[in-house]
C-alpha positions in Angstrom: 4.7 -47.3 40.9 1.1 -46.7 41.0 0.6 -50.2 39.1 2.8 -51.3 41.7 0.8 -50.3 44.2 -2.6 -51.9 42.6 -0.7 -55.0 41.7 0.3 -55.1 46.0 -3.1 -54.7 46.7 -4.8 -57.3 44.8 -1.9 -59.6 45.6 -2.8 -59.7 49.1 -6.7 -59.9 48.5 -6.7 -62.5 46.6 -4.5 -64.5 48.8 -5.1 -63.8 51.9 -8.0 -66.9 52.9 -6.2 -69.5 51.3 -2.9 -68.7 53.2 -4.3 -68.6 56.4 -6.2 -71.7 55.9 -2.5 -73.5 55.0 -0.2 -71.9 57.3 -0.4 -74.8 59.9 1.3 -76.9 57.0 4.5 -76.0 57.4 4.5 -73.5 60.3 6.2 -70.1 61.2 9.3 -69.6 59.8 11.8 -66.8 60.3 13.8 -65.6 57.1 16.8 -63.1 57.4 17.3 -60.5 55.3 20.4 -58.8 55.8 21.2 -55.1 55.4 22.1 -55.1 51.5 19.8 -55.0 48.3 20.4 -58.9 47.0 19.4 -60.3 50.4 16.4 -58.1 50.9 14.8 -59.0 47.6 15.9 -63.0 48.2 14.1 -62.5 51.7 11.3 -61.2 50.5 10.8 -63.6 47.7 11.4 -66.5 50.1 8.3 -65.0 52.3 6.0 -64.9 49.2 6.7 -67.9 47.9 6.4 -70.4 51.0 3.4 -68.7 52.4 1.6 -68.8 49.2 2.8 -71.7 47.3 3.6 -73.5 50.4 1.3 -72.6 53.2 3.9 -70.9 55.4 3.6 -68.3 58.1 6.8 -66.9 57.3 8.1 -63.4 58.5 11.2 -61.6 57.6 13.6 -61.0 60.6 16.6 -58.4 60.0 20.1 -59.4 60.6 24.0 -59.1 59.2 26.5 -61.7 58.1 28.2 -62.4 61.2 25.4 -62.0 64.0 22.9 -64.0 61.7 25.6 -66.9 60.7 26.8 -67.2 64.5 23.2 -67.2 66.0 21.9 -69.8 63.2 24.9 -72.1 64.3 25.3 -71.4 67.8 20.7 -71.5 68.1 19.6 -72.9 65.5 17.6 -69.0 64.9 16.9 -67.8 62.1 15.4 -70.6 60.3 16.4 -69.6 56.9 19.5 -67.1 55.7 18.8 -67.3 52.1 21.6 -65.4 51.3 24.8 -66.8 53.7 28.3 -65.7 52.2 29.8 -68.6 54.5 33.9 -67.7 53.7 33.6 -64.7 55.8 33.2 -67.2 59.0 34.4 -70.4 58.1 35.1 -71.8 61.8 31.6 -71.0 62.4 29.9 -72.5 59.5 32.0 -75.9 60.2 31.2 -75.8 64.0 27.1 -75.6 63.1 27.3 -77.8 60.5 29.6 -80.9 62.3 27.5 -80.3 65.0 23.8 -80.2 63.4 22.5 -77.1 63.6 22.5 -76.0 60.4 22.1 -77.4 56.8 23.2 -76.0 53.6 20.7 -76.5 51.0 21.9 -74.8 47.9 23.3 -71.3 46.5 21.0 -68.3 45.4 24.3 -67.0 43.5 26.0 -69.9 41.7 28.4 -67.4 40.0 29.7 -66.6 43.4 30.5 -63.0 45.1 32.9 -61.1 44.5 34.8 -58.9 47.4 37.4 -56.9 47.7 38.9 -53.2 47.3 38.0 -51.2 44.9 38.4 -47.5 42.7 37.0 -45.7 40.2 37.8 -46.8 36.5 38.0 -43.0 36.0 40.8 -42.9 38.3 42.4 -46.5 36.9 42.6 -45.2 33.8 44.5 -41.9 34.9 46.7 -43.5 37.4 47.8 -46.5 35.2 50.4 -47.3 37.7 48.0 -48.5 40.6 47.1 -51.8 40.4 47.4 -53.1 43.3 46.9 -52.5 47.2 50.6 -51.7 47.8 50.2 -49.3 44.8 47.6 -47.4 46.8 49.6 -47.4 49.8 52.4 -45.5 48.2 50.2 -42.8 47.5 48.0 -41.0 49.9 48.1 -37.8 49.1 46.2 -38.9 46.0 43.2 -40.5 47.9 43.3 -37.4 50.7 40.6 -38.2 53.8 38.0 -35.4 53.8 38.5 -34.6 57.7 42.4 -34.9 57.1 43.5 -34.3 53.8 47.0 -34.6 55.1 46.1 -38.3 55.4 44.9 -40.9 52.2 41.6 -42.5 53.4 40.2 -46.3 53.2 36.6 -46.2 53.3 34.8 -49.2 55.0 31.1 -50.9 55.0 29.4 -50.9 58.1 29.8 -53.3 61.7 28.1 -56.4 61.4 29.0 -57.2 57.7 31.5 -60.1 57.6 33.6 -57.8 54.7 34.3 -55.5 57.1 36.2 -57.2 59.5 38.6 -58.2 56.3 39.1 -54.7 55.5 40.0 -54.1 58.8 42.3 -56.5 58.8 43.5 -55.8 55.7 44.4 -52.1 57.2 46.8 -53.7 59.4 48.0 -56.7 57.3 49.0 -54.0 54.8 50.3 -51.6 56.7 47.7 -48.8 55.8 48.8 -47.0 59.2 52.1 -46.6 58.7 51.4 -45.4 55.3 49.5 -42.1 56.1 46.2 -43.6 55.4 42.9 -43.8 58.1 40.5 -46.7 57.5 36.6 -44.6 58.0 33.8 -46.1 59.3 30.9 -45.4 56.7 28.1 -46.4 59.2 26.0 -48.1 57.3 25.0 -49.7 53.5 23.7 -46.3 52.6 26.5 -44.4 54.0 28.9 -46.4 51.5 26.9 -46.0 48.8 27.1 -42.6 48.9 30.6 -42.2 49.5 30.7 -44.2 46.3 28.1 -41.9 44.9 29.8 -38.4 45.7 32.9 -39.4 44.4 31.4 -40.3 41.0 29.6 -37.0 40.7 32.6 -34.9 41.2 35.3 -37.4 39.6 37.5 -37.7 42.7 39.2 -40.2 44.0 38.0 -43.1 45.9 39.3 -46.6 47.5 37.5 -48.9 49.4 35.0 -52.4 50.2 32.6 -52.9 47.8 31.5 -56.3 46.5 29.7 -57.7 43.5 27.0 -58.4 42.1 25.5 -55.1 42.8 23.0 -52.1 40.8 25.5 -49.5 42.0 28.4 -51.3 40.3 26.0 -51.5 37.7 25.8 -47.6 37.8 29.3 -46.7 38.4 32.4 -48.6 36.5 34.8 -50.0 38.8 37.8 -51.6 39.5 38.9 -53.9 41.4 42.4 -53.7 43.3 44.4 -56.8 42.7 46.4 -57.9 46.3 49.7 -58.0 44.8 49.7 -62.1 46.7 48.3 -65.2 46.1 44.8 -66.6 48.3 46.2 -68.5 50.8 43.5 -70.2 52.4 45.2 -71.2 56.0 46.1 -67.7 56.8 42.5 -66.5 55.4 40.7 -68.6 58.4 43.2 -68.1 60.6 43.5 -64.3 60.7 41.7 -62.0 57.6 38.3 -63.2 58.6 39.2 -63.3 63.1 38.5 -59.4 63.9 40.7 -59.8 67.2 43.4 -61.4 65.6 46.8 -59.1 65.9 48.9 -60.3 62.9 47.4 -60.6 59.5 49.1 -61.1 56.4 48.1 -59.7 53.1 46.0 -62.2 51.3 44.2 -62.2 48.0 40.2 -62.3 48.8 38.8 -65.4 47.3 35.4 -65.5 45.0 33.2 -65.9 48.0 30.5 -69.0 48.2 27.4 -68.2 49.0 24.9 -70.9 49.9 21.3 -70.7 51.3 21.7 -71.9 55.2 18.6 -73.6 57.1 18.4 -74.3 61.1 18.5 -78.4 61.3 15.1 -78.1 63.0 13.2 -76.3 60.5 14.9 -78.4 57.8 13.5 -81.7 59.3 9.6 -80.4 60.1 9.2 -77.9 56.7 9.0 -81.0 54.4 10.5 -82.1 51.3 8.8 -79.7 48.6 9.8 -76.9 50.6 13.7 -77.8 51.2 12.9 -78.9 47.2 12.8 -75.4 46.0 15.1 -73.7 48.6 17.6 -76.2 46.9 16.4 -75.2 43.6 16.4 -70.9 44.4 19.1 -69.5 42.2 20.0 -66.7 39.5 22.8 -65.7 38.1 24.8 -62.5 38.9 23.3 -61.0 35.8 19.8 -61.9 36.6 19.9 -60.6 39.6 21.7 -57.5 39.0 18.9 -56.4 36.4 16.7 -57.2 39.1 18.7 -54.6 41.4 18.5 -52.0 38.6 14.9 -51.7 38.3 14.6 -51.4 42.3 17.3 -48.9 42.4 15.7 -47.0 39.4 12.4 -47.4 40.7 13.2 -46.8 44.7 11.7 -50.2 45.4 11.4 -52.0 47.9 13.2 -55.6 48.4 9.0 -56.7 48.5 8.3 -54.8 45.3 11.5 -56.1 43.8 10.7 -59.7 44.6 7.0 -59.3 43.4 8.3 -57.4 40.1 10.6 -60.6 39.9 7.9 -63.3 40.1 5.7 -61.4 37.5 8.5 -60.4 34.9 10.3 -63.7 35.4 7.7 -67.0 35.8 9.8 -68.9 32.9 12.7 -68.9 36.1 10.9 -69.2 39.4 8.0 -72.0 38.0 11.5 -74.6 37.6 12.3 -73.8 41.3 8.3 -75.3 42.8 6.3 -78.1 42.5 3.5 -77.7 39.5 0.8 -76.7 42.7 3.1 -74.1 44.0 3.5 -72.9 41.1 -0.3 -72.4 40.5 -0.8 -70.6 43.4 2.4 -68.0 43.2 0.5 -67.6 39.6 -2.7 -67.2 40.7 -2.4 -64.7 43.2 0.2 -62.4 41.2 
């Protein structure tokens, strides 16, 4: 870390003129990083690499799926969501888009995301029998909620993540209620971590949201609950992803897209080079979750991560800029 710390320092010297001197090239530019460890280190590479290879003033501004998606397509604000898993609001992306306010410009994670409930493989394997959601359901007294162990529990991400408001859903669509289960509110992206965490260390049971590609699923072996239905994508807008709707019905989750989304405005004034490489911005699941292990290992940063990325990793990023981008990312790592 103490190299880290050197390498931060220079990084910033070195640069620091010859960014100022081309910031009015493309402007101020706000980037959203939401509240999980892929979209802070995307963030935070987006901000190093259009202020210095571009000439950006760029500044991260800190957001979650649904607030950021709805603003971008209702305001045009953010300018950039690098990392925009659009499934989770559908109507919303389509409204935006049909009515110009927002672009999409590529995928950062061409392999797609994965969603959905999951359980320790510990537990699979001793509990061969449940496979699916309505296996679960049948057996609460095997996944007991800490504050009622009378009750089997559903642990949940936090408000403000799209995958939330289908777990929710799911809850009723599933009949979790009636079951004996409670649906808990884990209060943030640390807070499910740790649930995760705790179980692992003292091999209990566990069931809840998760999604991949993550370090901690990296860490800990999971697996992932199958829905016992087929996706059906009418009843998916309609009602899994609305978190007023009354009536779901169980649905499989699909492999989520996830595209990089810019405001119309900033797409038309930040130039072709730039929109060039925000096109071109992508790793694969495994890439990236390597990339999430050494942060995780190394209690990084999603800025340490991103500058770790760019120095371990030129023979990927120099294909996404232009040859004089590329010269200046180089030059001031």
């Amino acid at each position: 870390m103490k190299k880290l710390l050197a390498s931060t320092c220079l990084f910033f010297g070195t640069v620091a003129g010859a960014s100022l001197a081309q910031a009015a090239d493309c402007g101020d530019v706000t980037i959203a990083s939401m509240n999980w460890q892929s979209a802070e280190v995307i963030s935070n590479l987006d901000k190093i690499i259009l202020n210095e290879g571009y000439g950006c003033n760029a500044e991260i501004t800190i957001g979650d799926t649904v607030p950021t998606i709805t603003s971008m397509a209702e305001k045009g604000q953010p300018d950039i969501a690098p990392e925009a898993w659009i499934d989770l609001l559908p109507d919303v992306v389509k409204k935006g888009t049909d009515e110009g306010r927002i672009v999409q410009v590529g995928s950062p994670l061409p392999d797609g995301g994965v969603q959905g409930w999951w359980m320790p493989k510990y537990f699979a394997d001793a509990h061969p029998d449940i496979k699916t959601i309505q296996d679960v359901f049948k057996h609460p007294e095997l996944f007991p909620d800490p504050e009622d162990p009378s009750k089997g529990a559903i642990y949940n991400g936090p408000q403000g993540w799209g995958g939330t408001v289908v777990t929710a859903q799911y809850y009723k669509a599933y009949g979790a209620d009636k079951a004996g289960f409670t649906l808990i509110d884990t209060g943030s992206a640390a807070g499910l971590d740790g649930s995760i965490a705790k179980a692992y260390e003292r091999k209990e049971a566990w069931v809840g949201y998760y999604w991949a590609p993550t370090a901690l699923l990296g860490k800990y072996e999971m697996v992932k609950l199958e829905y016992g239905v087929e996706n059906d994508p009418a009843e998916w807008k309609r009602c899994n992803t609305v978190a007023d709707c009354p009536d779901p019905k169980p649905n499989a989750w699909p492999v989520d897209t996830i595209v990089t989304l810019v405001a119309k405005p900033f797409s038309e004034k930040a130039g072709p080079e730039v929109m060039d490489y925000l096109k071109k911005r992508s790793w694969s699941n495994q890439t990236l979750g390597q990339l999430m292990a050494w942060m995780t290992d190394n209690q990084a940063s999603g800025e340490d991560g991103a500058k770790h990325f760019l120095e371990e990793n030129k023979d990927i990023w120099k294909d996404w800029v232009s040859p004089e981008a590329a010269e200046k990312i180089e030059a001031a790592l």
